[in-house]
Phi, psi and omega in degrees: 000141198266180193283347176301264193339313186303327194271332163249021140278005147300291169306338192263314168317299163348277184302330167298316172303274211304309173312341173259324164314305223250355161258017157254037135260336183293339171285357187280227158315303228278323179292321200292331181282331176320299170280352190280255168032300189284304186284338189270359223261295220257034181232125191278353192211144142204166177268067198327120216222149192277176187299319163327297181277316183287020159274324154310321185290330179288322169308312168302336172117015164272148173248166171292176192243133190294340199278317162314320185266359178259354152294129162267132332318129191321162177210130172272108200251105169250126189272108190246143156315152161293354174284257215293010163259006189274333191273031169251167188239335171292346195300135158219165211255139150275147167280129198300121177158166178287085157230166181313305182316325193302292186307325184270349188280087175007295216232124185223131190257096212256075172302157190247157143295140171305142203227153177103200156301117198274163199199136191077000000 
């Protein structure tokens, strides 16, 4: 075998390893910043909420977003109008983005934009 050939059957093993890496991660890690990224894409405000009131909020019928529970440690992620996250007096408002305050928040309360024919 010439020092050509060795080299490039280093390489074609090399892309092989990274390609079986990378279809046992797609259910994994790897999927999961893709999806926050999509919800948080479609929320204009969101909050930090003590564990208490979302629980209250899940007793009222919001539900959490599946993408909260597969980040570690689980996070409870809810989509609220902005009228009822406005009557929590604990809510505190984030800046919508990947940043460590978001990220580190247990409980998080996600206003949506608004949707339909805007009027007036």
């Amino acid at each position: 075998m010439t020092a050509v050939q060795e080299r490039r059957l280093r390489e074609l093993r090399s892309r092989v390893l990274v390609r079986a890496f990378d279809h046992r991660q797609r259910r994994h890690a790897r999927g999961v910043w893709f999806r926050l990224r999509r919800v948080l894409a479609f929320a204009r405000a969101a909050y930090a909420l003590p564990r208490d009131e979302a629980t209250r909020l899940m007793a009222e019928g919001y539900r959490p977003d599946p993408v909260g529970r597969e980040l570690e440690p689980p996070r409870i992620l809810l989509v609220v109008p902005a009228e009822r996250v406005a009557r929590i007096a604990a809510a505190r408002p984030l800046a919508v983005r990947l940043s460590a305050e978001l990220l580190s928040a247990e409980c998080l309360a996600l206003v949506p934009f608004p949707t339909g024919p805007r009027t007036g």
